[in-house]
Backbone as CSV, one residue per row, in Angstrom:
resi,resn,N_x,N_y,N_z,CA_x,CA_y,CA_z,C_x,C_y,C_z
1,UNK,-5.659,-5.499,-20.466,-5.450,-4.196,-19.856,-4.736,-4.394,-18.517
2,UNK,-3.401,-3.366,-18.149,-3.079,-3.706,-16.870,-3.903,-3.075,-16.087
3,UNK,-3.468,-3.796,-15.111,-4.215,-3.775,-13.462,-3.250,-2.396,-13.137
4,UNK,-4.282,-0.924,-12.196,-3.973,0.167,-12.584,-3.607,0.320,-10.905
5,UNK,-2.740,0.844,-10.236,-2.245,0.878,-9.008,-1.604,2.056,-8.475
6,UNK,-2.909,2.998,-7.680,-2.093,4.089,-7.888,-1.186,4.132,-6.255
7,UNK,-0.107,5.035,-6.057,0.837,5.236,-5.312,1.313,6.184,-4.775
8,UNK,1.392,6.794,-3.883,1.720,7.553,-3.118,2.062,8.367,-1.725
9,UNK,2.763,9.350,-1.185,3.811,9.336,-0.726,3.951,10.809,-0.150
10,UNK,4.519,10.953,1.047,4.537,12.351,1.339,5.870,12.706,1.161
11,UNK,6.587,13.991,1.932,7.656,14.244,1.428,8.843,13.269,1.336
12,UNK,8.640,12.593,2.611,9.856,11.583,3.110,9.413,9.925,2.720
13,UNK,8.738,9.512,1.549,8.632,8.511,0.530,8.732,9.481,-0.804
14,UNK,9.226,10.293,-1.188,9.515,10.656,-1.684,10.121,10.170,-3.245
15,UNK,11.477,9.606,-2.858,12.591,9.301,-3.736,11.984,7.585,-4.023
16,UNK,11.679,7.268,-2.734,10.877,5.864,-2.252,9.956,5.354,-3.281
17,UNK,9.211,6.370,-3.410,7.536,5.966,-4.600,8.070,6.387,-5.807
18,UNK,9.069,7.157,-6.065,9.614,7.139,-7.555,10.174,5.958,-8.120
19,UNK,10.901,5.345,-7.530,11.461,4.138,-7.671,10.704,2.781,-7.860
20,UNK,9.975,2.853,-6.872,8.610,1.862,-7.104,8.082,1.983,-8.023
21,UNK,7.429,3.225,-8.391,6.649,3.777,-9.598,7.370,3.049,-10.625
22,UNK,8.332,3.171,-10.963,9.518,2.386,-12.279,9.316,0.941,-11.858
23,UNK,9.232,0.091,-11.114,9.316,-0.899,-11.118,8.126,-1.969,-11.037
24,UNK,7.044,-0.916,-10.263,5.594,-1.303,-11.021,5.616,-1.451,-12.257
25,UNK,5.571,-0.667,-12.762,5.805,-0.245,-14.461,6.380,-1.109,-15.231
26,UNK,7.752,-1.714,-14.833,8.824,-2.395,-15.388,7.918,-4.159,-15.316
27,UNK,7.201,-4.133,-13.837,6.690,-5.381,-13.880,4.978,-5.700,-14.236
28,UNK,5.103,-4.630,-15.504,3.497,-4.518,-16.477,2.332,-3.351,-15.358
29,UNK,2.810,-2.683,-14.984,1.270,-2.428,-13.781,1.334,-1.229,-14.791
30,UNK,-0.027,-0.610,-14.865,-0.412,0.660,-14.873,-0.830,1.600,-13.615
31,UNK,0.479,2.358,-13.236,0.976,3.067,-12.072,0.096,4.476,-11.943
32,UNK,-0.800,5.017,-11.589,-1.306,6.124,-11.017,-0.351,6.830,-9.837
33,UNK,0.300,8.010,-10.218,1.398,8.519,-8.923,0.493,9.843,-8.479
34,UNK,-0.581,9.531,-7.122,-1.303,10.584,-6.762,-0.349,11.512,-5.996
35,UNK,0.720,11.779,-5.492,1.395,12.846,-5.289,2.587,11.893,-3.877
36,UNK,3.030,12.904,-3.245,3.521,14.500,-3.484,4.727,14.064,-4.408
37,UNK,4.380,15.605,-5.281,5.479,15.440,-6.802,6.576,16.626,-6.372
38,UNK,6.650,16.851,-5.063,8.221,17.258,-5.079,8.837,16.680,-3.543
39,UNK,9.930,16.811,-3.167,10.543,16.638,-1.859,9.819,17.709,-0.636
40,UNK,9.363,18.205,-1.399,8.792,19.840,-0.066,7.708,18.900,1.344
41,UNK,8.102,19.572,2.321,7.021,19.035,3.197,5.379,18.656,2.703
42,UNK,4.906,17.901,2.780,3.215,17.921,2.775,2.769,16.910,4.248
43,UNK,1.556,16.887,3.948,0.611,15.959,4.924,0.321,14.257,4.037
44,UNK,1.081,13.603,5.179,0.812,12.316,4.480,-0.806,11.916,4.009
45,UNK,-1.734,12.291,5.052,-3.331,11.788,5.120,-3.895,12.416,3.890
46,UNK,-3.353,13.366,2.623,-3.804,13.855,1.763,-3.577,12.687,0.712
47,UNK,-2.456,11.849,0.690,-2.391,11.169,-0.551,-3.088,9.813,0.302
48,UNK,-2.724,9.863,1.435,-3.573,8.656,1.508,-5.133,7.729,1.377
49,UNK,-5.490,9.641,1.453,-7.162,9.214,1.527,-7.223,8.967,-0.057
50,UNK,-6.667,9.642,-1.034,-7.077,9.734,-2.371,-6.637,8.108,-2.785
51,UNK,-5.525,7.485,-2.547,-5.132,5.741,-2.816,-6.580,5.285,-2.000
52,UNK,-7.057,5.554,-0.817,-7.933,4.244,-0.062,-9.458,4.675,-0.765
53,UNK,-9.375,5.735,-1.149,-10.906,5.952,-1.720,-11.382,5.227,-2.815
54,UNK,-10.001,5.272,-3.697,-9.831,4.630,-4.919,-10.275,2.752,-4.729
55,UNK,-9.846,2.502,-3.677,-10.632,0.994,-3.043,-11.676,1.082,-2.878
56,UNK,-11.972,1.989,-2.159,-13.368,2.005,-1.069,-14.442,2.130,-2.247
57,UNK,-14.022,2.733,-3.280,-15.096,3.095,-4.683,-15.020,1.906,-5.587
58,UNK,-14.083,1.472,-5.566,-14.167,0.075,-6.364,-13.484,0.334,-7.598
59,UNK,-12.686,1.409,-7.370,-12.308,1.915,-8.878,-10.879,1.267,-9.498
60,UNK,-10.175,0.541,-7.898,-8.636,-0.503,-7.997,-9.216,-1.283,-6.922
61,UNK,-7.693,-2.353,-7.044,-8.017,-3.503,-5.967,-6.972,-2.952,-5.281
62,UNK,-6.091,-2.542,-5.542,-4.783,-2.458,-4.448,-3.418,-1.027,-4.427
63,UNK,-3.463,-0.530,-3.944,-2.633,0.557,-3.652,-1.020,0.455,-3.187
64,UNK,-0.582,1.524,-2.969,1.117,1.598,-2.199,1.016,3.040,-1.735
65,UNK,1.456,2.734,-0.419,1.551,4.379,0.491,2.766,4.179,1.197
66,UNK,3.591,5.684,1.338,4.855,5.355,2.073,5.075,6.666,2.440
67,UNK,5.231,6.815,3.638,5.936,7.565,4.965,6.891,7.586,5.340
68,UNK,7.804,8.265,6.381,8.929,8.031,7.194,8.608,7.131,8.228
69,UNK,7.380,6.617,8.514,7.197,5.305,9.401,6.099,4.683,9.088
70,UNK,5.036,5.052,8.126,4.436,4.237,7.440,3.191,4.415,8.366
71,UNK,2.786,4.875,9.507,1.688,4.808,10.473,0.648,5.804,9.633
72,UNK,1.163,7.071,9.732,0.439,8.028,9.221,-0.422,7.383,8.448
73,UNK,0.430,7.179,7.206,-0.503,6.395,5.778,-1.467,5.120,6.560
74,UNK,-1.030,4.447,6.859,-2.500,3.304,7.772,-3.337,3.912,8.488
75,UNK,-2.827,4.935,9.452,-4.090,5.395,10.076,-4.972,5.910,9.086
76,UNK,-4.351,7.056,8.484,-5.737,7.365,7.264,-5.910,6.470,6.424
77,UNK,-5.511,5.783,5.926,-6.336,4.770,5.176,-6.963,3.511,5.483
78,UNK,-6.738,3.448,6.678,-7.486,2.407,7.527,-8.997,2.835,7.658
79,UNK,-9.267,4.056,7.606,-10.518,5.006,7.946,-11.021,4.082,6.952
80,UNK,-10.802,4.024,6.015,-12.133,3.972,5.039,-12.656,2.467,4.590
81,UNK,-13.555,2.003,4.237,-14.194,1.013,4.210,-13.850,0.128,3.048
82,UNK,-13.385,-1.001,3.693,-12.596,-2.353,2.590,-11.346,-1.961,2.429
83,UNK,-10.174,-1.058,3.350,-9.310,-0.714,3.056,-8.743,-1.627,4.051
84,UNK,-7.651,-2.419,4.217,-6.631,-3.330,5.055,-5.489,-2.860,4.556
85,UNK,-4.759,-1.997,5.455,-3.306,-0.605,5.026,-2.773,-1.607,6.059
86,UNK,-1.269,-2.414,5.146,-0.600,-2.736,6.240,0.814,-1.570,6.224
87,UNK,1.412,-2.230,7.424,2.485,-1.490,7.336,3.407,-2.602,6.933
88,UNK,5.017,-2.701,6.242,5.204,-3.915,5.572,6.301,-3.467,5.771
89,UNK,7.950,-4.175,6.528,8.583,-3.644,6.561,9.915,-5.402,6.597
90,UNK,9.124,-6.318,5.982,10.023,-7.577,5.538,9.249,-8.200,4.765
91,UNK,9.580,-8.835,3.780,9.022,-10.148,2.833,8.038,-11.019,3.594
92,UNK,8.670,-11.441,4.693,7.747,-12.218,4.881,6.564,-11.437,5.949
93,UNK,6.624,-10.487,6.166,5.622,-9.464,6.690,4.605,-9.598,5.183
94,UNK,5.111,-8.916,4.598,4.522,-8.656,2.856,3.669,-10.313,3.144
95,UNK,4.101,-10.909,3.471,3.345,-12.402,2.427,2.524,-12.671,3.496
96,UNK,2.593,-12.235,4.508,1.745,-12.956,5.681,0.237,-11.926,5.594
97,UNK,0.582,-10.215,5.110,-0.404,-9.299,5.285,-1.073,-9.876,4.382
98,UNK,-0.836,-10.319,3.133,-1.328,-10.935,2.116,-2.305,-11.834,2.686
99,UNK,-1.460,-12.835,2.759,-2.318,-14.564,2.813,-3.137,-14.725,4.092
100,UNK,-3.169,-13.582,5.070,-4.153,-14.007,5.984,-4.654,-12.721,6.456
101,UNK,-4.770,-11.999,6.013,-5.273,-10.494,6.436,-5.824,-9.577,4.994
102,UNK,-5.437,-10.121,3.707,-5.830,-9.912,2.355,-5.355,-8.475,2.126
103,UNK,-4.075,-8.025,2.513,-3.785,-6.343,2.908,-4.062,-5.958,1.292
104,UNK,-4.760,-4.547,0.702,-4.919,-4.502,-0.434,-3.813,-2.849,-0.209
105,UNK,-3.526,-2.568,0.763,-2.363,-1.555,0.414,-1.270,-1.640,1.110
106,UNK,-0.433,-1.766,0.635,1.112,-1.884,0.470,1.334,-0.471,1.759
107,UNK,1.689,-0.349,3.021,2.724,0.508,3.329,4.092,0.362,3.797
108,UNK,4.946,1.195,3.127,6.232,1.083,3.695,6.488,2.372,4.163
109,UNK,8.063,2.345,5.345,8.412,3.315,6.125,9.569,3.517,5.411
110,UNK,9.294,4.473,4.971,10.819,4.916,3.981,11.731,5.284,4.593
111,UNK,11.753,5.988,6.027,12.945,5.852,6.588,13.411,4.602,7.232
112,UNK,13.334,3.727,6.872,13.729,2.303,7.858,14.319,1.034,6.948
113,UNK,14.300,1.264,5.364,14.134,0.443,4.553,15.002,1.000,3.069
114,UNK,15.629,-0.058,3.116,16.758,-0.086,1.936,15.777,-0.733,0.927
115,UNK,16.650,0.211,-0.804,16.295,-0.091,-1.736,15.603,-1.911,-2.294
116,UNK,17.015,-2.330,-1.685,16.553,-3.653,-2.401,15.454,-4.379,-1.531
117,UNK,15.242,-4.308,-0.286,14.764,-5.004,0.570,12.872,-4.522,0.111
118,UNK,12.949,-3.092,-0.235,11.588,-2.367,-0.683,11.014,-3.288,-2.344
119,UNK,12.010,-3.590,-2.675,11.841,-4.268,-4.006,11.103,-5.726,-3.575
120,UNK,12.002,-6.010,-2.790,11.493,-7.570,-2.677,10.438,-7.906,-1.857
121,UNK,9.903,-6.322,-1.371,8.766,-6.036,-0.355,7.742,-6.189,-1.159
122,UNK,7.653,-5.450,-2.197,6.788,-4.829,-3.234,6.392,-6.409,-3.809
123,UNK,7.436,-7.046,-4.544,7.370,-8.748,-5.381,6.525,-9.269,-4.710
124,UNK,6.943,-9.605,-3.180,6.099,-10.409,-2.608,4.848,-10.181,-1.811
125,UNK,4.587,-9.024,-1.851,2.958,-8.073,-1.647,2.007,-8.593,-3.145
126,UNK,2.834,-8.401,-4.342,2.139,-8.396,-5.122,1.922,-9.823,-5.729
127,UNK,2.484,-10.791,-5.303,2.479,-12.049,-6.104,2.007,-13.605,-4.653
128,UNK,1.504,-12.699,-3.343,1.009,-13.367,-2.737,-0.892,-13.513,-2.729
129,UNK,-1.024,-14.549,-2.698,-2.757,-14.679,-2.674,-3.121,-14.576,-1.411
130,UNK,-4.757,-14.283,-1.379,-4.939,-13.948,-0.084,-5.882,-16.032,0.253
131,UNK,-4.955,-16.392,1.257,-5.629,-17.794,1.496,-6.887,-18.204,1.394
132,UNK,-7.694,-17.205,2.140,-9.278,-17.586,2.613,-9.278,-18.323,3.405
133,UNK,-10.594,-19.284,3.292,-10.541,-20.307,4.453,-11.044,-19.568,5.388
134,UNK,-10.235,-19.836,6.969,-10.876,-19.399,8.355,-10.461,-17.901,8.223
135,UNK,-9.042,-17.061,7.186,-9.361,-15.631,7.446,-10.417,-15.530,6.706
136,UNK,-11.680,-15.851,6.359,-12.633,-14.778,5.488,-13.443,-14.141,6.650
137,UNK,-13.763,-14.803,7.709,-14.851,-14.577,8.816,-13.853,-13.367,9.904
138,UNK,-12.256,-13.409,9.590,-11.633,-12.514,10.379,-11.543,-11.219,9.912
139,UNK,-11.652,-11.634,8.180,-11.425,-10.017,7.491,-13.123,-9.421,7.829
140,UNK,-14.196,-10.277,7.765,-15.175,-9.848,8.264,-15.347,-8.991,9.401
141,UNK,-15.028,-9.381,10.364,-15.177,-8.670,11.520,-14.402,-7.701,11.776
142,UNK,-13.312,-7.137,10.760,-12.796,-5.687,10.421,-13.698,-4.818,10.389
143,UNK,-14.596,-5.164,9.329,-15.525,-4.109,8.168,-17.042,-4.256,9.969
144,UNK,-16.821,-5.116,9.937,-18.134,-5.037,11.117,-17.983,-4.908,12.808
145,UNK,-17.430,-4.515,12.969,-16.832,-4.064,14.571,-17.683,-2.727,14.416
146,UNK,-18.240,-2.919,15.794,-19.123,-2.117,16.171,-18.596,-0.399,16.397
């Protein structure tokens, strides 16, 4: 069964999470597209809470949220518990949120970021491991900060 990843996007990731959506897809994922399903203005923190809840419940391991700067989507999904929302805006950003911070959602800033560069964002988000070692005691003290 694929690994089910849902995605989403306010007005201005738009064209952004459609594209992804196909290429999840193309590279076996079973894609959940929680909204927004047209170009019209919305509120980013609506799709975001619905991707980080989907963690926080245990119901996926890993998400994709995208903005015109990608903050919005981290701040709200940073709220919620076991969620690590990076913002990801190079490959090797992507591999580092990965391997030492264990980022389980993907954000990109759709205004800042060309097609192909989002592709090779996405590859290497998804095909990096998270190290362990000395980050396990750092991702700890995320979830436990007073």
């Amino acid at each position: 069964m694929p690994e089910r990843i849902p995605i989403g996007s306010d007005h201005a990731g738009y064209q952004m999470k459609a594209m992804l959506a196909d290429e999840l897809r193309a590279l076996g994922f079973d894609v959940e597209d929680v909204g927004a399903h047209s170009p019209e203005a919305t509120d980013y923190a609506d799709y975001a809470h619905v991707v980080a809840r989907e963690i926080e419940e245990g119901e996926v391991k890993r998400g994709v949220l995208i903005c015109g700067t990608g903050s919005g989507m981290a701040y709200a999904a940073n709220r919620h518990h076991g969620v690590r929302a990076a913002v990801v805006w190079s490959p090797e950003i992507a591999h580092l949120a990965r391997q030492h911070n264990d980022a389980n959602v993907l954000v990109l800033p759709s205004r800042f970021l060309d097609e192909g560069t989002v592709r090779d964002i996405l590859r290497e988000w998804l095909n990096t491991p998270f190290e362990g070692g000395r980050h396990v005691k750092r991702i700890a003290k995320i979830e436990n900060s007073a």
